[in-house]
C-alpha positions in Angstrom: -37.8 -3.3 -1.0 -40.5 -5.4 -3.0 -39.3 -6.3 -6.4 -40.3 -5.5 -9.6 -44.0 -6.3 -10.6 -46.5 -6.4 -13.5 -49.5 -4.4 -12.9 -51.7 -7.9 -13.8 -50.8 -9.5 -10.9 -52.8 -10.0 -8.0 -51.9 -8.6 -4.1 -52.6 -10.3 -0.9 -52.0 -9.0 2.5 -51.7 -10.6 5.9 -51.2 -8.9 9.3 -47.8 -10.8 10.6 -45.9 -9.6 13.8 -48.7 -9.0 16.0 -48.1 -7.4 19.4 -49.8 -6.8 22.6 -50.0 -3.5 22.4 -48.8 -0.2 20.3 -47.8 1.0 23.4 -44.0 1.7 23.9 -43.6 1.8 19.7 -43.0 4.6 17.8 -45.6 6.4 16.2 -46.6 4.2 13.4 -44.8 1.0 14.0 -48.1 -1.0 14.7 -51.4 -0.7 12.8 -55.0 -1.8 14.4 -57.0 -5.2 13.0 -60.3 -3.9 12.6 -61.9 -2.5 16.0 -60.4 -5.0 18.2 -57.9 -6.0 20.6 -55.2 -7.0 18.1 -52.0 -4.7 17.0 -49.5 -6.0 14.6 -46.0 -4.6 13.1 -45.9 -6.3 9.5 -47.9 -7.2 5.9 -46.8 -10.1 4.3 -47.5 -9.3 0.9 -47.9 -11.7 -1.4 -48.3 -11.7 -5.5 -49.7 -14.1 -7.9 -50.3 -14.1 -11.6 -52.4 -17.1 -12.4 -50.7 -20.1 -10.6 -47.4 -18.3 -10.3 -46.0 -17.0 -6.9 -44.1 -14.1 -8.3 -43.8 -12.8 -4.8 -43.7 -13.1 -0.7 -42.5 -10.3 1.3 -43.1 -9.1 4.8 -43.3 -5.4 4.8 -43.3 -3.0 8.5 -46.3 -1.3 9.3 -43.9 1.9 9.5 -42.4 1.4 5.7 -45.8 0.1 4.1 -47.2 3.4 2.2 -43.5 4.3 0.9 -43.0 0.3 0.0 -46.3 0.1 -2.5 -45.2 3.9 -4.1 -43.0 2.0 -6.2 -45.6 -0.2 -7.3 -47.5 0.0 -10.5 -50.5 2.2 -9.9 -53.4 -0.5 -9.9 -51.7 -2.3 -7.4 -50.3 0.3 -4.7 -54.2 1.3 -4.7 -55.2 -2.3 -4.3 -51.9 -2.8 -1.5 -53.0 0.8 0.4 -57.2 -0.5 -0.1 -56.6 -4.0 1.5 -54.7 -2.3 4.5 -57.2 0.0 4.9 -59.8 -2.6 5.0 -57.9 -4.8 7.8 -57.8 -1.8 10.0 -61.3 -0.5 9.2 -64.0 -0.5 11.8 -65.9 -3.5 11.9 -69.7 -2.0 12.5 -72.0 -3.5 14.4 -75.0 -5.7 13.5 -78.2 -4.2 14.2 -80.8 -7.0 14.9 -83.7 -4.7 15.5 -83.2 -3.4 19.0 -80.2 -6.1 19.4 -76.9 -5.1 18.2 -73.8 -7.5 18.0 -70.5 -5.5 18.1 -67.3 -6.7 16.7 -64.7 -5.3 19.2 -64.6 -8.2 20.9 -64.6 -12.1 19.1 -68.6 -13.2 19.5 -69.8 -16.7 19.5 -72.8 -18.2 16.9 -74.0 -21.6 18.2 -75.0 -24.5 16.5 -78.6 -25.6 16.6 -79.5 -28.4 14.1 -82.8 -29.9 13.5 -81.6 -32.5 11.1 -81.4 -36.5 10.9 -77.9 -36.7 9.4 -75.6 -33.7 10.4 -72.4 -35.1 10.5 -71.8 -34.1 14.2 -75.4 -33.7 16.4 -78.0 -35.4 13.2 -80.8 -36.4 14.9 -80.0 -35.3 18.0 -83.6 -32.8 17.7 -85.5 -34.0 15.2 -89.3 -33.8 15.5 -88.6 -32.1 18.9 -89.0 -28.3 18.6 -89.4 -27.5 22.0 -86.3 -29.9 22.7 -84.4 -27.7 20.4 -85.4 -24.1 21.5 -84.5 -25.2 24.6 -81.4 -26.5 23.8 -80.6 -22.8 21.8 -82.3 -21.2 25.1 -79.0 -22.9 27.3 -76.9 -21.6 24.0 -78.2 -18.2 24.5 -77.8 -18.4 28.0 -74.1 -19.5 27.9 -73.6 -16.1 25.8 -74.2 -16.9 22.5 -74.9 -13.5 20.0 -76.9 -16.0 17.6 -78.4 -19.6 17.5 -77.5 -20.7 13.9 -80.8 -23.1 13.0 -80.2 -25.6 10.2 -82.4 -28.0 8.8 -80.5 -29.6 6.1 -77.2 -31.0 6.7 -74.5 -30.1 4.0 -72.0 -32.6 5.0 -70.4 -34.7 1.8 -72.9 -36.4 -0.2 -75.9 -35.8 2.0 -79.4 -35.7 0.7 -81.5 -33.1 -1.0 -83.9 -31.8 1.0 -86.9 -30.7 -0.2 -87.6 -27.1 1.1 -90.9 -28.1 2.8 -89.5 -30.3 5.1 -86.8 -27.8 6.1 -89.1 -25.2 6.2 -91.1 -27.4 8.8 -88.0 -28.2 10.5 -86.9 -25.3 11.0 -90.0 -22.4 11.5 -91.1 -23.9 15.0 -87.6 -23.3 16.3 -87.3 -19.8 15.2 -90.6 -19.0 16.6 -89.9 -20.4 19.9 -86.3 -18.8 19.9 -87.2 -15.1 18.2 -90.4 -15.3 20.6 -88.2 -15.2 23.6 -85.9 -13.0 22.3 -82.8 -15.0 21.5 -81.3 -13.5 18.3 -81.0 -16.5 15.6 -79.7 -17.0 12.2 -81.0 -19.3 9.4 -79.1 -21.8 8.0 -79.7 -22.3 4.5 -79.5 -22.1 0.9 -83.0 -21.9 -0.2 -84.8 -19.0 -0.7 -88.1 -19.8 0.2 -86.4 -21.5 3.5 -85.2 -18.1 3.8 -88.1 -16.4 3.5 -89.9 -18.6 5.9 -87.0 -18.2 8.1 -87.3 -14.2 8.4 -90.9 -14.2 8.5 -90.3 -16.7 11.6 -87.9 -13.8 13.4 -84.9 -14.9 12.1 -82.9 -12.0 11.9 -79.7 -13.0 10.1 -79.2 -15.6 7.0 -76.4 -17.9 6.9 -75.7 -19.5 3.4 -72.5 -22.2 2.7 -73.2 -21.2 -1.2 -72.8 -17.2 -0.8 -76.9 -16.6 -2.0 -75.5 -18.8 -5.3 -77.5 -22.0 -5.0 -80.7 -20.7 -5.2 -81.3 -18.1 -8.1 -83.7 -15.9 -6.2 -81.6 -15.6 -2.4 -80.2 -12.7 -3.8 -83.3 -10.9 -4.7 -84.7 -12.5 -1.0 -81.3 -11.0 1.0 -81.6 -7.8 -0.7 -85.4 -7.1 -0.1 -85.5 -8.0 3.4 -82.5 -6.0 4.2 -81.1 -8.5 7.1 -77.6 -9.0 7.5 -75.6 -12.0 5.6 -73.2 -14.4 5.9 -72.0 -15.5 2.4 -69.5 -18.6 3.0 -66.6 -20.6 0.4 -67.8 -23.5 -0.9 -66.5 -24.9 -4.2 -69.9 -25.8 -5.5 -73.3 -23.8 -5.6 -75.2 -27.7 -6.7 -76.5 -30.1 -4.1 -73.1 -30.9 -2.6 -71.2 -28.1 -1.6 -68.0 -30.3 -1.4 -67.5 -30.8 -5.2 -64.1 -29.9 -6.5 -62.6 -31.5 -9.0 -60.6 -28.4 -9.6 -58.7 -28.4 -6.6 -56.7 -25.0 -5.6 -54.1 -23.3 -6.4 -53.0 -20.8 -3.5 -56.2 -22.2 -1.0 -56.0 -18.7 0.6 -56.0 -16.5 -2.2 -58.4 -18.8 -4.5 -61.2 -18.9 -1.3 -60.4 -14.5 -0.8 -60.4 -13.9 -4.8 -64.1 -15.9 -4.5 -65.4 -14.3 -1.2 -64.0 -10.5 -2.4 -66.4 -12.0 -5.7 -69.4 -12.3 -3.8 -69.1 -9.4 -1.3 -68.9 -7.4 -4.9 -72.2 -9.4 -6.3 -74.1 -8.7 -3.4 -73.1 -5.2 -2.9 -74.2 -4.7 -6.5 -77.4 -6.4 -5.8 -78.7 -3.7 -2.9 -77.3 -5.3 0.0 -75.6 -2.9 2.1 -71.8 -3.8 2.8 -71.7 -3.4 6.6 -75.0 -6.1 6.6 -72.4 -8.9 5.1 -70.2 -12.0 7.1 -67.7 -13.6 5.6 -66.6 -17.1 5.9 -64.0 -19.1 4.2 -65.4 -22.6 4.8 -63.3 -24.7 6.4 -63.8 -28.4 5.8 -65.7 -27.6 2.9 -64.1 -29.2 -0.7 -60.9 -28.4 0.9 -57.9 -31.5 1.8 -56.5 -31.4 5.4 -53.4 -29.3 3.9 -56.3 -26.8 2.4 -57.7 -26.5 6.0 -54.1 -25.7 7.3 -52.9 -23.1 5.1 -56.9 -21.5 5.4 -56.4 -21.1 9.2 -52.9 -20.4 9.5 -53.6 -17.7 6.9 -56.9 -16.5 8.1 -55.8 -13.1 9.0 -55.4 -12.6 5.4 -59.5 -12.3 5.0 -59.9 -9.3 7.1 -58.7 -7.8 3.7 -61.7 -8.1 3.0 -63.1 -5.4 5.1 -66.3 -7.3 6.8 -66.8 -9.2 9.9 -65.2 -12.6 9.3 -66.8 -16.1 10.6 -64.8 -18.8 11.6 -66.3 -22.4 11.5 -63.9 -25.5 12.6 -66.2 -26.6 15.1 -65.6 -30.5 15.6 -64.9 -30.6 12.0 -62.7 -33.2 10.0 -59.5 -31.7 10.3 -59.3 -32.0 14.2 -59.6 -36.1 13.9 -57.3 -36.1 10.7 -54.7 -34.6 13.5 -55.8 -36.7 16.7 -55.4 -40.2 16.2 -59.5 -39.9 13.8 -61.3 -38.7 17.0 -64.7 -39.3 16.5 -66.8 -36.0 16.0 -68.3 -36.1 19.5 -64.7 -36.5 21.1 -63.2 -33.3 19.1 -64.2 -31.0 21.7 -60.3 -29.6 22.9 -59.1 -29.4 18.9 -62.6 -27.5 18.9 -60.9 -25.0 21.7 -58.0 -25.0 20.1 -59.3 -23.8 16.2 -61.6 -21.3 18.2 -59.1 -19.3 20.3 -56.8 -20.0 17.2 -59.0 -17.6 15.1 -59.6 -15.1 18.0 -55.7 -14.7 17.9 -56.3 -13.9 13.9 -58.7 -11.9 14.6 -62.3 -13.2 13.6 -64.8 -11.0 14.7 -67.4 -14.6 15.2 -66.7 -18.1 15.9 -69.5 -20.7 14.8 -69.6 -23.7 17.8 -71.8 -26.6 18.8 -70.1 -26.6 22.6 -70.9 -22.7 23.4 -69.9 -23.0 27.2 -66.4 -24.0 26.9 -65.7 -21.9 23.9 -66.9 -18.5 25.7 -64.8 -20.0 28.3 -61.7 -20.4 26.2 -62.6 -16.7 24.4 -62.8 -14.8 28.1 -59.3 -16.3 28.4 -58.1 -15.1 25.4 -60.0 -11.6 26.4 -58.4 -11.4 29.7 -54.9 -11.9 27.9 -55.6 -9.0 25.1 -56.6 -7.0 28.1 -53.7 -7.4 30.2 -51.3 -7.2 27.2 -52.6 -4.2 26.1 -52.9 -2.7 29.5 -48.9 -3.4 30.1 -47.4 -0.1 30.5 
């Protein structure tokens, strides 16, 4: 039974009990994440009203609709809306006569043309064959996209003016979209973006959710490409500003992300073209980063395609001894096949080989668990 509560508070749900397979259940014990591999047999439903936990209850898939009845109308609908959304179909991205489908966890790989990226800066700069070749090998080791950045947005980095990422950037999406690789801009500038798409870029990845930039909505909108609107706590020149802190990390970064899905809806961008992403690493502590991937199923609530991004990020060295960026590849692994098992629909990786290594694994394992009869 969930207890008694006021219709202002706020519901969150998140799959719990997952199994290989409905298989063997009774009819209606396990519900579906999305269009994938994953089954599970409980919601843990959790309320909040302002800072207050007035609940956390795990509910079975088989008792959930008759649980919410007794809830106060606004939030059975909410309750019934956010189950619906985890089960929904994911649909595809169509990238012109590419498609990426979501039944399966897909890889974005990391291409930066910058001097100061906290983990490859430098690595292409002034090199644009260098780097489409090195997105060419990306592709090659089955990437879906080849995320091109050309300014880093790691803590207190500099501002870069958009004509120098525009000219970092542009000769690497031609080279890419030229041959054919599918590839995503990374950015938060408008006229970046624009340059970007006119390039053959076919997707826009923004760590301020089209916020930074007054006009990437109006630029998103127009073009009518597909969107990936990331948690930061700060739209200004460093993403990582947060005096605020959190309350509940989870439900502060899916209150802000259900926000902007709602903004750019309203704005003309259609909701099967938008990504989610809840920004790990970004403004958050190590304890933030914990709770946001242990609780990450809680964002297919949300109803879109979620991104996951822990690539060689900070929290892997926090837990292993400060490994340097470049020595984070097996916490890497680890985060990756982590949020395949949560069920993100795309995983966003500088080492593309080993992680479509580690995600076959994980495939093979769905396969033959749901295939167990």
């Amino acid at each position: 039974m969930l207890p008694p509560l006021a219709p202002d508070a706020r519901l969150y749900l998140r799959p719990v009990w997952f199994v290989p397979s409905p298989f063997g259940l009774a009819d209606g014990a396990a519900a579906r994440m999305g269009n994938g591999l994953i089954w599970f047999q409980g919601y843990e439903l959790t309320a909040l009203r302002g800072g207050e936990r007035l609940a956390r209850v795990t509910v079975p898939v088989a008792d959930f609709v008759a649980a919410v009845a007794g809830l106060p109308d606004p939030l059975a609908e909410r309750a019934l809306r956010l189950a619906a959304n985890i089960s929904a179909t994911r649909a595809p991205l169509a990238l012109g006569d590419r498609m990426i489908r979501f039944d399966a966890p897909q890889v974005m790989g990391i291409l930066n043309v910058t001097p100061d990226s906290f983990s490859d800066g430098g690595k292409h700069v002034g090199d644009a064959q260098g780097a489409a070749d090195a997105g060419f090998a990306m592709a090659a080791a089955g990437a879906a996209l080849v995320d091109v950045g050309g300014e880093s947005t790691r803590p207190r980095a500099e501002k870069v003016w958009e004509g120098d990422e525009i000219a970092r950037v542009v000769p690497v999406i031609e080279r890419l979209a030229a041959a054919g690789v599918p590839v995503s801009v990374d950015t938060r500038k408008a006229a970046v973006m624009e340059a970007g798409l006119a390039a053959g870029a076919a997707v826009i990845n923004d760590v301020s959710a089209l916020r930074h930039d007054p006009r990437s909505l109006e630029v998103v909108a127009a073009s009518g490409c597909p969107v990936i609107l990331m948690h930061a706590p700060s739209a200004g020149d460093d993403p990582h500003e947060n005096p605020q802190g959190y309350g509940d990390v989870v439900a502060d970064v899916f209150d802000f992300l259900e926000a902007r899905v709602a903004a750019c809806v309203a704005a003309g961008i259609a909701r099967e073209r938008i990504m989610v992403d809840p920004g790990l690493g970004f403004g958050k502590s190590l304890a933030d980063n914990l709770a946001l991937v242990n609780g990450l199923a809680t964002f297919q609530g949300l109803g879109v395609p979620l991104l996951f991004a822990g690539s060689r990020k900070r929290l892997i060295g926090a837990l292993s001894n400060e490994a340097m960026s470049a020595d984070r590849l097996g916490g890497s692994i680890a985060l990756a096949f982590r949020a395949a098992e949560q069920g993100a629909q795309m995983v966003r990786v500088h080492d593309v080989r080993e992680s479509m290594q580690a995600l076959h694994v994980w495939r093979g394992l769905a396969d033959a668990g749901l295939s167990a009869v």
